[in-house]
N, C-alpha and C positions, 0 to 999 in steps of 0.2 A: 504493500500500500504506500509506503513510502516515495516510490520512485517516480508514480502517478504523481502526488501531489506534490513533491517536488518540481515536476514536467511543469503542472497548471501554474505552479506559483511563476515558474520562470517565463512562460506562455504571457503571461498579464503581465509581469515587469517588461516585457518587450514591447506591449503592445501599451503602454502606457508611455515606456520612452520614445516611442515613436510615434504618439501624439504629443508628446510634448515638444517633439522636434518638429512637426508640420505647425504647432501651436508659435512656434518662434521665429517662423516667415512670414516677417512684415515687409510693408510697402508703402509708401508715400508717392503718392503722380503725381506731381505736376500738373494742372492743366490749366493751358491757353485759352484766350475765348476765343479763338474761330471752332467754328462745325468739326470740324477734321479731326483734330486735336483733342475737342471734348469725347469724341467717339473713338479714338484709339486708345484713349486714357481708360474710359467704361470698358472697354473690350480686356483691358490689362487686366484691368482689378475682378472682372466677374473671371477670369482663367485664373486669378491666384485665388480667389473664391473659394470658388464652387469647383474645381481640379484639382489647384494644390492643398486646398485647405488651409489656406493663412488669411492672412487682415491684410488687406489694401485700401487705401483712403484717399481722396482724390483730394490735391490742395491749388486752390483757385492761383493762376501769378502771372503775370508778362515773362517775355525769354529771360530779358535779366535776375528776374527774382527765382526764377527754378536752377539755373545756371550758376549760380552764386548760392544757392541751398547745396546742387548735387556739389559742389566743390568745399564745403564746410563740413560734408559728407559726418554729418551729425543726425541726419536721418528724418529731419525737417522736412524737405522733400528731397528724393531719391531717385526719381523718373523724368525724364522732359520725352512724350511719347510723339511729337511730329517736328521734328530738327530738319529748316529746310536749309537746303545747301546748295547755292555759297550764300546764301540772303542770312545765315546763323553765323555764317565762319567768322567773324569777329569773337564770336565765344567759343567756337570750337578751336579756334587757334592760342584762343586763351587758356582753355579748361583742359582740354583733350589734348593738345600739342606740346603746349608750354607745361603746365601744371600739373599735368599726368593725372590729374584728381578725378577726370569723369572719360566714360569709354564711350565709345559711339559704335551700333552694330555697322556690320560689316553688309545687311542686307537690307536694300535700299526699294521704294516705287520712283516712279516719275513722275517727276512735277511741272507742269506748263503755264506760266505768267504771263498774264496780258491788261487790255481796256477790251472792254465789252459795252456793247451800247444793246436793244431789244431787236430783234432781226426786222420787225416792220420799221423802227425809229430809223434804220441802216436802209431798208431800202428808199423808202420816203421822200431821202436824203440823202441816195446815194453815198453813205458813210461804208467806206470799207477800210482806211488807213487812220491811222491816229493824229496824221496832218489834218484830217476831213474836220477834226474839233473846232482847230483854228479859223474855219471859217466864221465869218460874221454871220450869214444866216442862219447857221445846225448853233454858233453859242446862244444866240438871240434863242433858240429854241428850248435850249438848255437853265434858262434863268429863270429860275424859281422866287427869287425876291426880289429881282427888279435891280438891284446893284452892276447891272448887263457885264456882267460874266456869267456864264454859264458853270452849273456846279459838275464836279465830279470826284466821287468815293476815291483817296487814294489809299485808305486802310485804316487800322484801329489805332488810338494811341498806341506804344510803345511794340509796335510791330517794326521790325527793319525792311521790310519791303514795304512799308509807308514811306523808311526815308526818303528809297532808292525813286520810290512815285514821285515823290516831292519835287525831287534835281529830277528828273526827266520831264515832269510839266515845264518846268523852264529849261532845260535843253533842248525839248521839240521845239521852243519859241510857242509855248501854250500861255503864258503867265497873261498876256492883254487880253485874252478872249477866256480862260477857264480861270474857277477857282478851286483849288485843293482842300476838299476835307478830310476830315479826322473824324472819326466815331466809331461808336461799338458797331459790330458786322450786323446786331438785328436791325439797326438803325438803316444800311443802305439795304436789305434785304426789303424789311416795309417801303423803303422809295422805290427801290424795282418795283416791286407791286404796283405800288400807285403809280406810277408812271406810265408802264404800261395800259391800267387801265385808265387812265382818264388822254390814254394816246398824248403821252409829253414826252421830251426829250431828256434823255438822262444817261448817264455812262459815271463808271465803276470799272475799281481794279478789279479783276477775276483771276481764276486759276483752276486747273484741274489738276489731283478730284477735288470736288464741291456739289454741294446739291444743285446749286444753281442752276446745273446743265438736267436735272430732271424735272426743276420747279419752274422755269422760263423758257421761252423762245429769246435765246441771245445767242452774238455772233459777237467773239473777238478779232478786235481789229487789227488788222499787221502794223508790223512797228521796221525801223531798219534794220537788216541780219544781226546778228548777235555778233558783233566784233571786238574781241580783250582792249586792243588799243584806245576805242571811245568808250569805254565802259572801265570809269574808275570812280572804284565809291569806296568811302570814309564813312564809316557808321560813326555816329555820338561817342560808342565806347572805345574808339581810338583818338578821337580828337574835336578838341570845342568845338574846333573852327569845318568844323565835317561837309556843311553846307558848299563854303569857297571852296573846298581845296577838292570836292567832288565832281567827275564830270559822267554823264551816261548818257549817249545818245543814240541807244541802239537796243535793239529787243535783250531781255532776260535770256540765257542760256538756260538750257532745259535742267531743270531740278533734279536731286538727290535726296531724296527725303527717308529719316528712317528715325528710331529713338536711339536713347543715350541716359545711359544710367551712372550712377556714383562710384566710382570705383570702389568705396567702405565697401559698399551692398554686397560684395561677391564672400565678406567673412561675417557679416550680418544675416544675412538669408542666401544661400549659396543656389539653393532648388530657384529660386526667383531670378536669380539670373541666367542658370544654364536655361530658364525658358527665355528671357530679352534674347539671349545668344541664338535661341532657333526661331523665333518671334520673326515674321515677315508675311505684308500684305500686298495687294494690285493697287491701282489707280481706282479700278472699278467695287474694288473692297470698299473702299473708303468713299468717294463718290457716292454707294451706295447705302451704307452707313448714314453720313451725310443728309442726306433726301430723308431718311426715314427717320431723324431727328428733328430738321429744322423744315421741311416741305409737308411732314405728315406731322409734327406735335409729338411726337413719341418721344417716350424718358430713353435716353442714352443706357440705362441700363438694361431695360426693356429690350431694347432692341440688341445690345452682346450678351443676353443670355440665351436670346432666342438662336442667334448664329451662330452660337457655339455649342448648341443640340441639334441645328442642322448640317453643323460640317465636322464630326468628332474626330475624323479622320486626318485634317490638319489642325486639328488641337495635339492631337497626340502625337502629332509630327514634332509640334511646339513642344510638347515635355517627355520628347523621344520615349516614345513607348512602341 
């Protein structure tokens, strides 16, 4: 009788320790406020959830505040789940290159930057190039307050491809005829809307993926080839003076998008990273995602737990099983 119950006692000390070891992978996300970002965050934390069985917590911040968290690697926050590249590389050059303090995966989607106007405002108006803004008629069309410049979305506060929009309104020579805003992304999302329906003129940064391209009829307008030499940009976090000493007059080079986590996190939760390490989605992953948070109303969570009972197949890719 003995040897039995020595078996069950040592049965349950195993299986206690090894809930107490899935009990001590935690997580902190980061998340951004665009769509994308808030939806690969939800997607992180329901796989360490509901798969790994640990604690993941999603912490509201712009790039700088999650990038300055993963590098204090105090566990604040631990995750930045959509690092677009090279539009981040001011922090990745800093954090990942320099500092060694945060890792970036190795497996990337693609990402595409433009202006987007509604495909009828484009034909209407024959807009298909980002010079077509500069006309006096299509801005006339475009003014919402009467100030005659015509408005146009170039991104959220402390986004870097806000800055990049910023110096390209005045390197295409848009600055007399457009004016650049700032605001949160639900903010030009309701003026898409209305614009469209009340047939006004209006234009916005875009990019895929985004829901955008499921919630609207929009066309991004061509910009000049992407060429290194006219494309030199100074983000804030290298220099005051970022604005002058910036020049860009030529379309965004095609994206690298992927996440990037704290280097701490690999002796803090080891299981939560070897998943970031197999962690990889599409355009149309997210894209899709995307639509079904901010086009349909559905909670970000809701919708990565659902995807991740209909594809268990590359979950378990993610926690190699």
């Amino acid at each position: 009788m003995k040897k039995p119950v020595l078996s069950l006692a040592f049965g349950i000390a195993v299986s206690l320790s090894s809930t107490a070891a899935f009990s001590a992978e935690k997580v902190n996300i980061g998340t951004p406020a665009w769509t994308g970002a808030q939806a690969i965050a939800a997607l992180l934390q329901a796989v360490v959830v509901e798969r790994i069985g640990g604690e993941a917590n999603l912490v509201p911040g712009n790039n700088a505040t999650i990038f300055q968290g993963m590098d204090q690697g105090k566990g604040d926050i631990d995750v930045h789940p959509d690092v677009w590249l090279p539009n981040q590389e001011s922090f990745t050059k800093k954090y990942v290159d320099g500092a060694g303090t945060v890792v970036l995966s190795k497996n990337a989607y693609e990402g595409n930057q433009g202006f987007c106007v509604s495909q009828n405002f484009a034909k209407e108006n024959s807009i298909t190039d980002i010079a077509d803004l500069g006309r006096p008629d299509v801005a006339m069309k475009m003014d919402s307050d009467g100030n005659g410049k015509g408005e146009m979305w170039i991104g959220a506060p402390g986004w870097a491809s806000a800055n990049v929009n910023e110096v390209k309104v005045r390197d295409y020579d848009l600055l007399s005829f457009i004016e650049p805003i700032r605001a949160e992304e639900s903010v030009k999302t309701a003026r898409v809307k209305d614009s469209i329906a009340k047939n006004e003129g209006y234009a916005f940064y875009c990019y895929k993926p985004h829901a955008v391209w499921y919630m609207f009829d929009v066309t991004m307008l061509s910009e000049p080839k992407y060429d290194p030499a006219k494309y030199v940009m100074v983000q804030p976090s290298d220099s005051p003076d970022w604005y002058t000493e910036s020049k860009v007059q030529t379309k965004d080079a095609l994206k690298r998008v992927q996440i990037a986590w704290s280097k701490s996190l690999q002796d803090r939760s080891p299981a939560i990273v070897e998943f970031f390490e197999r962690f990889s989605l599409t355009a149309d992953d997210v894209s899709s995602f995307a639509y079904e948070i901010s086009g349909k109303g559905r909670k970000a969570s809701e919708v990565a737990s659902e995807w991740i009972a209909k594809n268990p197949d590359r979950v378990d890719a993610w926690l190699g099983l």
